[in-house]
Structures are given as C-alpha cells and as structure tokens.
Steps between C-alpha positions, in 0.01 A plus 500: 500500500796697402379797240827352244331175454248510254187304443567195291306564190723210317506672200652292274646519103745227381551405845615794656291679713457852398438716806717487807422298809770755717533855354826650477598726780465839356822746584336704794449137662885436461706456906795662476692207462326334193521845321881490545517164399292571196721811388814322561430178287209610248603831361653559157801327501342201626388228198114548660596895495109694457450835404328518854539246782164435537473388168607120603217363646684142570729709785234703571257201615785326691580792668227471695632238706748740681685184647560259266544796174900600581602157543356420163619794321859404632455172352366588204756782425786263528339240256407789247820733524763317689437175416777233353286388172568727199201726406409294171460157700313738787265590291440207229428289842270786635301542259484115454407494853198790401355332199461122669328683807261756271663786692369803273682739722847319527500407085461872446700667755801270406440468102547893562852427702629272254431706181688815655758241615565372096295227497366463168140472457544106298641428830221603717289300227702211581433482856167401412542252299760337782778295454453319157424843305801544228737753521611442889868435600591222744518731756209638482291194389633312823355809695183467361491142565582561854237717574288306364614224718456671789134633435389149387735247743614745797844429376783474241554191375859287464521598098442871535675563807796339348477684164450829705839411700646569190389874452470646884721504810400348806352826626251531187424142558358612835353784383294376212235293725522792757415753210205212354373474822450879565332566210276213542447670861404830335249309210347392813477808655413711199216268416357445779457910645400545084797765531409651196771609175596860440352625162738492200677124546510216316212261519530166630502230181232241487660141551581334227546169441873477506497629858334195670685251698506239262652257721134420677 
C-alpha cells in the first residue's frame, strides 16, 4: 500500500474525522511541475496566500495525484479569481456550501477570505442561519436560497431562478451551480481524505435549527 495512505483509525469528533486518511505531500515530495503550479497560484497574492506553501494541506493532498491536480487547480483558479460572480455572492454561497456539508476546513479557510475581503462578521453569522435570518438583501437572500436548493433538490427551482434573473447576467447564472457544485466536490473530497484545517481558523458552527431544510 502506498506509504501516503494512512491506516483508517476513523477518528471521529462532530463528524469530522480528525486524522488524515492521505497525508499531504511534504515539499521535498513536490515534481517539478506541481511545485510551479503551487508557487504560481498559492503564494501571497493569492486569497489562499500561506506564509509557506506547504502550509495548505488541501493542495498539498491533491497534489498527489500528479494527473488530475493541474487540471483542477486551473478550474479552481478561474472560479476563485477570475470568475464572473462578485466576491460577496462567491463567498456567502461558499461558505453556505461549507456549513450544509460540515466542511471544517472549507468554513475556515473561506470565513478567513471573506473577512479580509469586507465581509462583516453579522454576515458570516448569517450564513448560518440561511435564508430566513433578518438582515439579508434580496440579493443575497435569493443566493442563499439557491444554494440551498441545490444541496437539498440538485437544482434551482422556477421562483428563485427567476428572482436571481433579476440580480446576475447570464454568465453568473451559469456560474453559480458550477461554483455550488465545486465546492460540494471539494466537501466531498475534504471529508472523505479527513484533510485536516490549518491551526488558527474559524471553527465550523454547530447546526442550528434555522439551517435545516424545512421543506421535508
């Protein structure tokens, strides 16, 4: 068995496991090619920038699959830096995405992103509560509402999506499930190797009551 896949101890605490399954690829284990992929795209003027490189263990563990990690990186960089959605309604449906999927690691790398971006902290408190917490614009509420949708249904339904036509172009129309969908990829991912969070960022919330799909 390879020596990066460790034995499944299934440690667990709130349901997330708490060792990893795959250990990150330390530096001296890097090809060529994933280290240059991993300066160009994770450095300091990137929104993940790290004091070191290896500090990232979510890159760190995909980069192990020397195949399939550039592809994803280029996909993932144009979502998360090039992308049509502003960066408010990026990360309000991110970290929606995080906190229906109990992604420790995603909640705190991207609470971290959207504070140093000027969201406020009420609005990261908002997000948990979902779409019927006060204070939300119609923008934003319909965002909320539409992740939601998608994480429950596997779609957007006729009300939202027409409310939403309201606020984004076409392109951001496409780009919203695309950008749902990733995330949900990576909350997969993430939970599944246990790829474990950095020290120093923001625990995942408990659910609350006002987060449930209370539609079933």
């Amino acid at each position: 068995m390879d020596d990066a896949v460790l034995d499944d101890v299934e440690l667990v605490c709130s349901g997330q496991i708490t060792a990893p399954r795959v250990a990150p690829a330390p530096p001296a284990e890097w090809p060529d090619r994933v280290r240059a992929i991993l300066t160009a795209n994770l450095g300091a003027e990137s929104p993940l920038g790290a004091a070191r490189l290896g500090d990232l263990n979510l890159f760190t563990t995909v980069a192990r699959h020397h195949q399939l990690f550039p592809a994803w990186m280029r996909f993932a960089d144009q979502l998360l830096r090039h992308g049509s959605l502003p960066f408010r309604d990026r990360e309000v449906a991110i970290l929606r995405v995080a906190y229906h999927c109990r992604v420790a690691y995603e909640w705190g790398h991207h609470v971290k992103i959207a504070l140093a971006g000027g969201l406020d902290p009420a609005t990261v408190a908002r997000v948990v509560d979902g779409p019927a917490a006060d204070g939300w614009d119609n923008r934003s509420r319909l965002l909320v509402t539409a992740v939601d949708e998608l994480h429950f249904d596997a779609r957007i339904s006729g009300p939202t999506w027409s409310g939403l036509r309201g606020h984004l172009e076409t392109t951001q129309l496409i780009e919203l499930p695309v950008l749902v969908g990733h995330y949900t990829l990576l909350a997969y991912t993430i939970n599944s190797l246990g790829i474990q969070p950095e020290p120093g960022l923001s625990p995942l919330p408990q659910p609350t009551g006002r987060s449930t799909d209370d539609r079933r």
